[in-house]
C-alpha positions in Angstrom: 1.3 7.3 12.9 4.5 6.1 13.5 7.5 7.9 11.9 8.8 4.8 10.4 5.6 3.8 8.9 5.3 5.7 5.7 2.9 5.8 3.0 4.2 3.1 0.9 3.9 0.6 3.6 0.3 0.5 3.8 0.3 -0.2 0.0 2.7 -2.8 -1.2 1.5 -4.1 1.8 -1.9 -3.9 1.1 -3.8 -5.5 -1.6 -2.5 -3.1 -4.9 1.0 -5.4 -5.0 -0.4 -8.2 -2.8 -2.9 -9.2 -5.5 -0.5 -8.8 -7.7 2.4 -11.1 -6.6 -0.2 -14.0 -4.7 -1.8 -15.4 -7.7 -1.7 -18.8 -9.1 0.3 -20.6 -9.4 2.3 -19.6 -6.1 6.0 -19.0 -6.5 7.8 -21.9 -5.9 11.2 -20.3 -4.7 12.3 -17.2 -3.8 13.9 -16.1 -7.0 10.3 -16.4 -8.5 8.8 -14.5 -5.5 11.3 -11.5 -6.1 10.5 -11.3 -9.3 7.0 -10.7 -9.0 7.6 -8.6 -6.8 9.5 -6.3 -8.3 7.1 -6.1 -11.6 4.4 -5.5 -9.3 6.4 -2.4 -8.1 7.4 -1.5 -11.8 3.9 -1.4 -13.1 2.1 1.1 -10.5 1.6 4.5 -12.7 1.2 7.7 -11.8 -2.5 7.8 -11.2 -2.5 5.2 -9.0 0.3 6.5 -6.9 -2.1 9.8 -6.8 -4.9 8.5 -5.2 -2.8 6.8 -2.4 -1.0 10.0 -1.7 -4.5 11.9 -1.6 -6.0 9.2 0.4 -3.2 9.2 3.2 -3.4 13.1 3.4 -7.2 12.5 3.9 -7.0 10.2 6.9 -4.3 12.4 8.3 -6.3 14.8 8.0 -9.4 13.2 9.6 -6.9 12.3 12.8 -6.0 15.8 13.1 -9.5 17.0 13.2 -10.4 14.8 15.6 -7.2 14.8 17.7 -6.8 10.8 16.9 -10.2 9.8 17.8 -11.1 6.4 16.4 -13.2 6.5 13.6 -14.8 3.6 12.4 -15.1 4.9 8.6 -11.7 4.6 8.0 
């Protein structure tokens, strides 16, 4: 992994916030797009935040075990 790449960019760019900003009706201008963003980022809680931390220490862990193997699993 990349050392600019951190765990917050698999998951706002991921489905969680994704799903939660592309929903109909589409934003017509930017402002509107923003917006939704940002209350997408303002309602993750704690739990949520949790699992994604536990699940990035997971596959970091599986590449370490097997030196950076591909594994189709994950």
């Amino acid at each position: 992994m990349s050392p600019d790449i951190t765990p917050c960019d698999f998951f706002l760019g991921g489905g969680y916030v994704k799903d939660r900003v592309f929903f109909p009706p589409l934003s017509r201008d930017f402002a509107d797009l923003k917006a939704r963003i940002i209350a997408a980022v303002k309602n993750i809680d704690t739990p949520t935040l949790t699992r994604v931390w536990q699940e990035l220490e997971y596959r970091i862990d599986m590449c370490n075990v097997t030196r950076g193997a591909n594994i189709e699993h994950l």
